[in-house]
C-alpha positions as CSV (number, residue, x, y, z in Angstrom):
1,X,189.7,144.6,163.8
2,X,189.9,145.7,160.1
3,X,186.9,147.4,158.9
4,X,184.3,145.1,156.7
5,X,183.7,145.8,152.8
6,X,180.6,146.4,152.3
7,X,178.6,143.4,150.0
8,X,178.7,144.7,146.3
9,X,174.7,144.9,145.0
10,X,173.6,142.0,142.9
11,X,173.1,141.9,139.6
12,X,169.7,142.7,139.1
13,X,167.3,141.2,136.0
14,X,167.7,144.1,133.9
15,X,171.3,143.5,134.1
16,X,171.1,139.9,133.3
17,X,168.6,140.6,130.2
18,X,171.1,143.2,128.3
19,X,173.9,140.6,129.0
20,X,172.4,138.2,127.0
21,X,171.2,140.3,124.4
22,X,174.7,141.6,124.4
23,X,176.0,138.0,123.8
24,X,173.1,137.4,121.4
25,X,174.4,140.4,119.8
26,X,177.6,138.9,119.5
27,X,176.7,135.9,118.3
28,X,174.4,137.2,115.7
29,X,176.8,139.5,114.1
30,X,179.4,136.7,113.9
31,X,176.9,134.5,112.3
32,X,176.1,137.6,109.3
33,X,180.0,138.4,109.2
34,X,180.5,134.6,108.9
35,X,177.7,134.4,106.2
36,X,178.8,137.2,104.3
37,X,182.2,136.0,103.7
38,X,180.8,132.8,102.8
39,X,179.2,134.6,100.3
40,X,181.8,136.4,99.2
41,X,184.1,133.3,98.5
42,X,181.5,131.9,96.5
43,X,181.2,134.4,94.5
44,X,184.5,135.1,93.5
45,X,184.6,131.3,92.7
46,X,181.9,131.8,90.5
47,X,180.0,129.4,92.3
48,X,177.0,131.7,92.2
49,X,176.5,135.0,91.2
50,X,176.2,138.5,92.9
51,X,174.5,142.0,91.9
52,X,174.8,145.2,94.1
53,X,171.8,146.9,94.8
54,X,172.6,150.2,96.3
55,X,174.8,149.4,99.5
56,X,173.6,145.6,99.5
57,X,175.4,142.7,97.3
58,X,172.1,140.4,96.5
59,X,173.5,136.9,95.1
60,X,171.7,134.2,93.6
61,X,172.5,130.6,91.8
62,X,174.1,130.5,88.7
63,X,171.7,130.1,86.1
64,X,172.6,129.0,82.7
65,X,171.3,130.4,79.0
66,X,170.5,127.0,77.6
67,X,168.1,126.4,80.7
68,X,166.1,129.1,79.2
69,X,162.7,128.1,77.8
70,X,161.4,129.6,74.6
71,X,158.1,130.8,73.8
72,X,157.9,127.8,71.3
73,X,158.7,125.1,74.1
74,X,156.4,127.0,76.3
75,X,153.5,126.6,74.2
76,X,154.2,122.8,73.4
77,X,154.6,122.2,77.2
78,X,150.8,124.0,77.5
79,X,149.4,122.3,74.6
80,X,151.3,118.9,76.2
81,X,148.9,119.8,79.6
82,X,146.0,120.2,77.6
83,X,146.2,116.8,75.8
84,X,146.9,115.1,78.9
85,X,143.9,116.8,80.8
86,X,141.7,115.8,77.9
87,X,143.2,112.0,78.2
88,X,142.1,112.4,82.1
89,X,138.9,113.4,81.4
90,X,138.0,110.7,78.3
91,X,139.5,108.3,81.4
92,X,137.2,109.2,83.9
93,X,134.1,109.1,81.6
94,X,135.5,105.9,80.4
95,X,135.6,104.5,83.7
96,X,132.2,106.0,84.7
97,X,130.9,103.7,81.5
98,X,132.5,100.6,82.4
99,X,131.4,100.8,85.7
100,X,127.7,101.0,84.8
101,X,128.3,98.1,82.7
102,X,130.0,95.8,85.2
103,X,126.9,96.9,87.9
104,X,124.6,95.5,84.7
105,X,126.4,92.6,84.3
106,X,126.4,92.1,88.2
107,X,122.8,92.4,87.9
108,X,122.4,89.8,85.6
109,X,121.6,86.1,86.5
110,X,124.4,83.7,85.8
111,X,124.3,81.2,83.2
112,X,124.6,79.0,86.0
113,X,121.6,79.9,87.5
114,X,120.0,80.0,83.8
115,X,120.8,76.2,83.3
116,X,119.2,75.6,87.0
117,X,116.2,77.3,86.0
118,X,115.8,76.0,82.3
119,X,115.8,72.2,84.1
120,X,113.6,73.5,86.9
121,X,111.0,74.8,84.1
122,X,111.8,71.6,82.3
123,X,110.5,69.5,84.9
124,X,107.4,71.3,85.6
125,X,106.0,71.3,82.6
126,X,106.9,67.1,82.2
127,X,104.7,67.2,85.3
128,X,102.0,69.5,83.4
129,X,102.2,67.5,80.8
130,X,101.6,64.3,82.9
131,X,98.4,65.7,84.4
132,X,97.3,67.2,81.3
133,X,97.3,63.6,79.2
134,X,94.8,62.0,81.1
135,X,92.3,64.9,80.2
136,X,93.5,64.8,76.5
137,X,92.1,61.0,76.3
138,X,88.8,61.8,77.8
139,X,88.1,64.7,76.0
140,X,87.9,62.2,73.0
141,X,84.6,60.5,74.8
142,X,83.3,63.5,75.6
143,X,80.2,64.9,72.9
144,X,79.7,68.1,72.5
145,X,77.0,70.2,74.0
146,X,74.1,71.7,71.7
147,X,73.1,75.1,71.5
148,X,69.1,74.1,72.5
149,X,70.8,71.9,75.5
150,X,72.8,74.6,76.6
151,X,70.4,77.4,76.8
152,X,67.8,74.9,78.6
153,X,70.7,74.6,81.0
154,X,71.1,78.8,81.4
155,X,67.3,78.6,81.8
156,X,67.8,76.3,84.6
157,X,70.4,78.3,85.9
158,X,68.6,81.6,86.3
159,X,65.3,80.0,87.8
160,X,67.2,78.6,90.7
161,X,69.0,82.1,91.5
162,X,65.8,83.7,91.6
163,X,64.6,80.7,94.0
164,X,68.1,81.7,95.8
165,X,67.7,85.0,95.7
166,X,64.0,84.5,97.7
167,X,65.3,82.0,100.2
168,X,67.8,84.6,101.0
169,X,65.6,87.4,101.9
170,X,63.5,85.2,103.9
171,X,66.2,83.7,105.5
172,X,67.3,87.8,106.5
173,X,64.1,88.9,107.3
174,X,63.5,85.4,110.0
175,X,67.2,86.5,111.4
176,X,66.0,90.0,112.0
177,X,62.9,88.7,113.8
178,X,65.4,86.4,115.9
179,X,67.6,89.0,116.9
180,X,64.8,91.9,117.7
181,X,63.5,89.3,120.9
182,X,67.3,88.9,122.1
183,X,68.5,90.7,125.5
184,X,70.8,93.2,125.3
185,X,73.6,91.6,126.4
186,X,74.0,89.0,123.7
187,X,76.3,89.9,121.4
188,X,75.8,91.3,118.1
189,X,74.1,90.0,115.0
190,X,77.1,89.1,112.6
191,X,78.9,87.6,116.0
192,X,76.0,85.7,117.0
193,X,75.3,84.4,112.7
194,X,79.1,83.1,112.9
195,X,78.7,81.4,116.5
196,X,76.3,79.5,115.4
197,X,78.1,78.2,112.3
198,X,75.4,79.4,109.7
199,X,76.9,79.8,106.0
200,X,76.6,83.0,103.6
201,X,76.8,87.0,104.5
202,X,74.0,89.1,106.1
């Protein structure tokens, strides 16, 4: 019987890692060779242009002398940005303005609603008006008071508000009386006064 071969090891992980960084390797250099000449072909198109800096070739787009701004246009452009930014702000303050205005106006009653009040107020005072008449023709029947008459009257007046005045405090002092020979348990005076229906304050 012919001897065995022996199993070869496997592969381990390290093995598999640098294999793929090998073909990344690969890969990426094609990609930079590929790039490179792309570059190059470009260049000697004159599709863009390239500079060498030290061992490197450093390329960049084509840029053309009448694309070149001058310090004139520059400061036109700036004073173009400062006009519009002082349009923007007259705008906004503009705007803040009419909105105040329009919340005023909003504010405002209608001149619809004006016309329903004008004929509301119109008809209130016919009604005035209609209860005021009557009092216009009596006032023509009426004579008018003299000044003896009307300080008899005030005489009058302030002898019974001292005969009030008198009633009153004998009226008080008879409650008092009243309440001092009531049991505890009945309530108190100002209850009591309005149970029993009796007019006027303590």
């Amino acid at each position: 019987m012919a001897p065995r071969k022996e199993k070869g090891d496997k592969g381990s992980v390290e093995d598999g890692q640098q294999k793929i960084g090998l073909v990344l390797n690969k890969m990426q250099s094609s990609v930079f060779a590929y790039a490179a000449k792309a570059l190059k072909d470009m260049h000697e198109k004159k599709q863009i242009e390239g500079r060498v800096s030290g061992k490197q070739v450093v390329y960049h787009a084509i840029q053309d002398p009448a694309d070149e701004v001058t310090a004139e246009q520059l400061a036109t452009i700036d004073q173009e940005i400062e006009d519009m930014r002082n349009q923007v702000t007259s705008a906004k303050s503009r705007e803040k303005l009419l909105r105040a205005e329009l919340a005023t106006l909003n504010a405002r009653v209608s001149s619809s609603e004006l016309r329903e009040q004008v004929t509301a107020f119109e008809k209130e005072k016919g009604r005035l008006l209609a209860r005021v008449a009557p009092l216009k023709d009596s006032a023509a029947d009426t004579r008018t008071v003299s000044a003896e008459e009307k300080a008899g009257v005030e005489k009058e007046r302030r002898t019974w508000q001292k005969h009030v005045a008198v009633r009153k405090k004998i009226c008080q002092e008879m409650w008092m009386r009243c309440v001092e020979v009531l049991p505890e348990a009945v309530q108190g005076n100002e209850e009591l006064w309005e149970a029993l229906g009796l007019e006027g304050s303590l």
